[in-house]
C-alpha positions in Angstrom: -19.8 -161.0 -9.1 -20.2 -164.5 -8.3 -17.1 -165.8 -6.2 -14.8 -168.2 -7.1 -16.4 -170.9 -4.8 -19.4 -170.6 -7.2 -19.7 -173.8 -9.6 -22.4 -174.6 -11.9 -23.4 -177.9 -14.0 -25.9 -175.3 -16.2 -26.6 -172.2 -16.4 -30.1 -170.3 -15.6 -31.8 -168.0 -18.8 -30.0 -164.6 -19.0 -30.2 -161.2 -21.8 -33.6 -160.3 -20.4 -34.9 -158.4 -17.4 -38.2 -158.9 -16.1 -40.5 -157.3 -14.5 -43.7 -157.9 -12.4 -46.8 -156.8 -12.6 -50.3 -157.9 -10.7 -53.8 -156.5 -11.7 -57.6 -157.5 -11.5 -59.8 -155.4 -12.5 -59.9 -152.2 -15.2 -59.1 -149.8 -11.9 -56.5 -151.9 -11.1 -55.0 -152.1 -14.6 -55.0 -148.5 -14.6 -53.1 -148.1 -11.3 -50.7 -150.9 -12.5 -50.1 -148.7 -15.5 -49.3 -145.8 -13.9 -47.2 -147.6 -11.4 -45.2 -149.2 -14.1 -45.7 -147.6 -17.3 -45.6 -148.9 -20.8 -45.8 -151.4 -22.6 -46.9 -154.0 -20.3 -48.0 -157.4 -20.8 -51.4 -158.5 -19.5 -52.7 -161.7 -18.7 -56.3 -161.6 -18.0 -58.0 -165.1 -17.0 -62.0 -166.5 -16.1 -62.8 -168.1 -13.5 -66.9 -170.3 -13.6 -69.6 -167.6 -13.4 -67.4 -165.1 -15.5 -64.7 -163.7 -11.9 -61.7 -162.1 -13.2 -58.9 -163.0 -11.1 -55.5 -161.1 -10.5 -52.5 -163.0 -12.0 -49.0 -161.5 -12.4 -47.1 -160.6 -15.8 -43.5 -160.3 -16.4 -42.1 -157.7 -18.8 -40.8 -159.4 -22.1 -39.1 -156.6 -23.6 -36.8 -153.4 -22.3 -38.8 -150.5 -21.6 -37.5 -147.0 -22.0 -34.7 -145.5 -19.6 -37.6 -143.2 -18.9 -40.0 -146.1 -17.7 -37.6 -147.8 -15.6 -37.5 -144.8 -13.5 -41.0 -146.5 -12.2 -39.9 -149.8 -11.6 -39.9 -151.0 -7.9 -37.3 -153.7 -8.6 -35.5 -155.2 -11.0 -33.9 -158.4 -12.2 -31.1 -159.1 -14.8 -32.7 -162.8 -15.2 -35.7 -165.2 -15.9 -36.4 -167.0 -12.7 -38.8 -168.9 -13.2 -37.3 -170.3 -16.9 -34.8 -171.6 -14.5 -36.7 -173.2 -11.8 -38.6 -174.9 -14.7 -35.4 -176.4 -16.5 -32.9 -176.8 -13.1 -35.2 -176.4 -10.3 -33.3 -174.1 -9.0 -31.8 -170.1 -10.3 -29.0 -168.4 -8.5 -29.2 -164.5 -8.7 -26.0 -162.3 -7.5 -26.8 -159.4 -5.4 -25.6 -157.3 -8.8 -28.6 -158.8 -10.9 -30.9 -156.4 -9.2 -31.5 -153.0 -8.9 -33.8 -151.4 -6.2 -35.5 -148.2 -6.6 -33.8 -145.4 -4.7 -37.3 -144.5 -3.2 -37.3 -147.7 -1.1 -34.0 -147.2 0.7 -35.8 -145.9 3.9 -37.6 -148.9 4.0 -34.8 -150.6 3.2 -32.8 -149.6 6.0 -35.7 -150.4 8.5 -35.8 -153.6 7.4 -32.2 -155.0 7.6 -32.0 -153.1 11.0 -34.9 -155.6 12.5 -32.1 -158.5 12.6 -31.1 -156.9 15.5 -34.3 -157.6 17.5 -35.1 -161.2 16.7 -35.4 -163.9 19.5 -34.2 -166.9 20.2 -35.1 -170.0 18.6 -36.8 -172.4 21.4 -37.0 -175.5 19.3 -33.8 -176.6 18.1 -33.8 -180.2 19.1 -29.7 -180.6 19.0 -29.3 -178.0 22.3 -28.2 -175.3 20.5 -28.4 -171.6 21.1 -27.1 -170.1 18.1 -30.5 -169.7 15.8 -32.6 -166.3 16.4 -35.9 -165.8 14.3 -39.0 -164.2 13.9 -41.8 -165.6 11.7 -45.0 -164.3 10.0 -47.7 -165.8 7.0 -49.3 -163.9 4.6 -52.3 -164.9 2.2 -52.6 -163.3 -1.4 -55.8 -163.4 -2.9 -56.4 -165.0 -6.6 -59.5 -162.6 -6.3 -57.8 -159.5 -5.6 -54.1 -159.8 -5.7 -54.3 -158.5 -1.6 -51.6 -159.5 0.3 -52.9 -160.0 4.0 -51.1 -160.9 7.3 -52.5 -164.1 9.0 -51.8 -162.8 12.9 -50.7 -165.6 15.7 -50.1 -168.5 12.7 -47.6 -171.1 13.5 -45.0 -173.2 11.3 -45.0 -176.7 10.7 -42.9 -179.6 9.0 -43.3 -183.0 8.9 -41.3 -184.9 11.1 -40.4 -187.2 7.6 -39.3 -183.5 6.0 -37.8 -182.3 9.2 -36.8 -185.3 11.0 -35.0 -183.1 13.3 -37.1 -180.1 14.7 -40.9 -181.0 12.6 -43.4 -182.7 14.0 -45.3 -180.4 15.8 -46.2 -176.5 15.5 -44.0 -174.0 16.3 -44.9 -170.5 17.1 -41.7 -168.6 16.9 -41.8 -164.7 18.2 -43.7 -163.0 15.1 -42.8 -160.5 12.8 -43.2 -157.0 14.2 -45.7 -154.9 13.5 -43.3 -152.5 11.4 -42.1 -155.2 9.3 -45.8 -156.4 8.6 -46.1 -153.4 6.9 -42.7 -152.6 5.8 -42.8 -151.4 1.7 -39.9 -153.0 0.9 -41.2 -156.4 2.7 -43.7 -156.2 0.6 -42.6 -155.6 -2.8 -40.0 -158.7 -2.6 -43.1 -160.6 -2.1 -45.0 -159.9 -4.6 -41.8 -159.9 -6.7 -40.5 -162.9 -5.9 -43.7 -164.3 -6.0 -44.0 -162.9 -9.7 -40.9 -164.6 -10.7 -41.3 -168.0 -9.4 -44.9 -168.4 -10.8 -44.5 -166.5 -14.3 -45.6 -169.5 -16.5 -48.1 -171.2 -13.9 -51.4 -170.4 -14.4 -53.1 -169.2 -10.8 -56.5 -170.1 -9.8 -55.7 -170.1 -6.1 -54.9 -168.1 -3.3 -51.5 -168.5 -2.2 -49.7 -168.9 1.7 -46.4 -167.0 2.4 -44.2 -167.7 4.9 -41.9 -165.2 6.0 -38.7 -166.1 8.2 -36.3 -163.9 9.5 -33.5 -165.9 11.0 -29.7 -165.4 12.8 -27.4 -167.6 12.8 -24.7 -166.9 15.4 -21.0 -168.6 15.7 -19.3 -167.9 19.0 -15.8 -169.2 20.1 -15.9 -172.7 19.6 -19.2 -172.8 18.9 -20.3 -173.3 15.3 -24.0 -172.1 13.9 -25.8 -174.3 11.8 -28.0 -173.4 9.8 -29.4 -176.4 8.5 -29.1 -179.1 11.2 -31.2 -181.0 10.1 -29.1 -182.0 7.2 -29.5 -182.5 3.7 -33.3 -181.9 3.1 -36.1 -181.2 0.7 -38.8 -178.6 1.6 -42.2 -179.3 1.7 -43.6 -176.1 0.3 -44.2 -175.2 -3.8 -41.3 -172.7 -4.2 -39.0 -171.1 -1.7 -36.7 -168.0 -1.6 -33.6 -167.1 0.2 -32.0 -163.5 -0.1 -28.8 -162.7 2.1 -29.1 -160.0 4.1 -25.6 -160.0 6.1 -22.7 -161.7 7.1 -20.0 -160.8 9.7 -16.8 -162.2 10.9 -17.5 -166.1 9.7 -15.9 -168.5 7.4 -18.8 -171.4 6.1 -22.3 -171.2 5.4 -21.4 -172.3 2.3 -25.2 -173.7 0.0 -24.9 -177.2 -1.5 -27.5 -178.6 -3.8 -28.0 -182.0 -4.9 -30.6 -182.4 -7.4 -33.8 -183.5 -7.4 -33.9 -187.0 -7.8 -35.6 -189.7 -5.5 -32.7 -189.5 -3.4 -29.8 -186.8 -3.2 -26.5 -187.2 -5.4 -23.7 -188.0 -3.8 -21.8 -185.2 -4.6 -23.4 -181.8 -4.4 -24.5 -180.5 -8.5 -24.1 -176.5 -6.9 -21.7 -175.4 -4.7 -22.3 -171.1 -3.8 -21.2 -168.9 -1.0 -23.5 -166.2 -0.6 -21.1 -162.9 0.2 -23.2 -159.8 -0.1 -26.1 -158.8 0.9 -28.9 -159.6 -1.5 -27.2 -162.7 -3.3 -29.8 -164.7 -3.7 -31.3 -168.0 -4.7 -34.5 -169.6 -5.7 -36.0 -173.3 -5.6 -38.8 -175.6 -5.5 -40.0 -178.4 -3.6 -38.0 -181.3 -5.3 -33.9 -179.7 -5.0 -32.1 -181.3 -2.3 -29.8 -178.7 -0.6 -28.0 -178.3 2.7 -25.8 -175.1 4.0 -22.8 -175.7 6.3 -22.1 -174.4 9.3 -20.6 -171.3 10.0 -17.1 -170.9 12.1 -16.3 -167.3 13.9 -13.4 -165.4 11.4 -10.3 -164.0 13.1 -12.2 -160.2 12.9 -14.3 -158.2 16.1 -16.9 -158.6 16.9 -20.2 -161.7 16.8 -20.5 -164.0 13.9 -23.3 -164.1 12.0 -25.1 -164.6 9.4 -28.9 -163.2 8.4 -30.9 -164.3 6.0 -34.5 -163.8 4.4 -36.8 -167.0 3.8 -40.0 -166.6 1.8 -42.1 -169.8 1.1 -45.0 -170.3 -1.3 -47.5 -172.9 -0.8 -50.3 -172.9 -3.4 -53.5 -173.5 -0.9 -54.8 -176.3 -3.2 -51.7 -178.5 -2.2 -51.9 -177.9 1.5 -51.6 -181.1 3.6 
């Protein structure tokens, strides 16, 4: 459940879960539908010259007991309703459920925060961020999603006055984590959700960070130190995947005006792992820095970034 340090001005869409679905052509359609069962809803669109092109389809009513046996994951809430009407959606970790046949992969994946490296561009000195970063393409043609080897990141230094400006070509993602399952479906997933009432006609770029921060005696982490910012891409999720022995890292959104509000409009402390949130380009948001707790061992905090950049709006 959401902790008391959770305050909304609005609410996001709820009663409903949804589910995602991409296809292509007929072969695909038939794989989808014995992936996911039925019913299903289909959107089908036509390019010039007559090319069908995957898009996704969410679920708009509850299938049988017996169906959701075949669902990869789940979601106890419209998403993308909510990032059309707030901007934003905040999901608890208890919103979703995970098919038991991806806990192996899972488990792989939240092990590989132990094994990223250190962030070498943090212009304010500090030590405490650890990362690794891949992109992916998905095709509007096919729906593949494909790994885009050696690519760097980049901000602008007016959207990241701190640490943008330039490329940087943090350690990649392994390759086990390239092709981990799990990985994999949250993309597609998340992706699902955040574009359910856009219409696609191109192929997409997604950025996947894995990042650490660390809090040591004394030492705070600080995970956004570049302050109160907007992102530059189309949509962007953030999943928790651990924290241990900190006090902080505490979200704040403030709207999505010209300028930020004064006073943050959300205020949420993700707790366990998979509270999520989702946003798009416009929200203003910040997270504070985290303080070592009084417990053994490191401080940390983990997280999952996926960005989504529509490769028509590209700089």
């Amino acid at each position: 459940m959401f902790s008391k340090s959770a305050h909304f001005l609005s609410d996001f869409p709820r009663g409903k879960k949804c589910w995602f679905t991409v296809a292509a052509t007929s072969a695909r359609i038939r794989a989808v539908q014995q992936r996911f069962g039925d019913p299903f809803t289909l959107r089908r669109a036509v390019r010039p010259r007559n090319q069908c092109f995957w898009v996704r389809s969410l679920y708009t009513t509850r299938p049988s007991q017996e169906n959701n046996k075949n669902k990869v994951i789940t979601v106890d809430a419209d998403i993308g309703s909510s990032i059309e009407s707030a901007h934003y959606a905040l999901v608890p970790a208890h919103d979703f459920l995970f098919t038991p046949a991806m806990q192996e992969s899972i488990e792989a994946f939240r092990l590989d925060w132990e094994h990223l490296e250190a962030d070498p561009y943090m212009a304010d000195g500090g030590k405490y961020r650890f990362r690794r970063y891949g992109l992916f393409r998905l095709s509007a043609t096919t729906g593949e999603l494909s790994a885009i080897a050696g690519a760097s990141f980049y901000q602008s230094a007016k959207i990241n006055p701190l640490n943008g400006g330039q490329p940087r070509h943090f350690a990649p993602l392994t390759a086990d984590i390239v092709s981990n399952a799990f990985l994999r479906e949250v993309i597609l997933f998340d992706f699902a959700q955040l574009t359910a009432n856009k219409h696609i006609d191109d192929d997409w770029f997604i950025g996947v960070h894995q990042i650490r921060i660390l809090a040591a005696d004394g030492i705070p982490g600080n995970p956004t130190p570049e302050g109160t910012h907007r992102d530059d891409e189309n949509f962007t999720a953030q999943h928790l995947i651990g924290r241990h022995n900190i006090s902080g890292g505490i979200n704040y959104f403030y709207g999505n005006g010209p300028a930020p509000t004064e006073c943050p409009q959300v205020v949420w402390e993700q707790q366990v792992y998979f509270d999520s949130y989702y946003f798009d380009r416009s929200l203003w948001h910040s997270v504070s820095p985290i303080v070592l707790g009084d417990g053994d061992g490191d401080g940390y905090r983990d997280v999952l970034l996926i960005d989504f950049v529509e490769s028509s709006k590209l700089n």
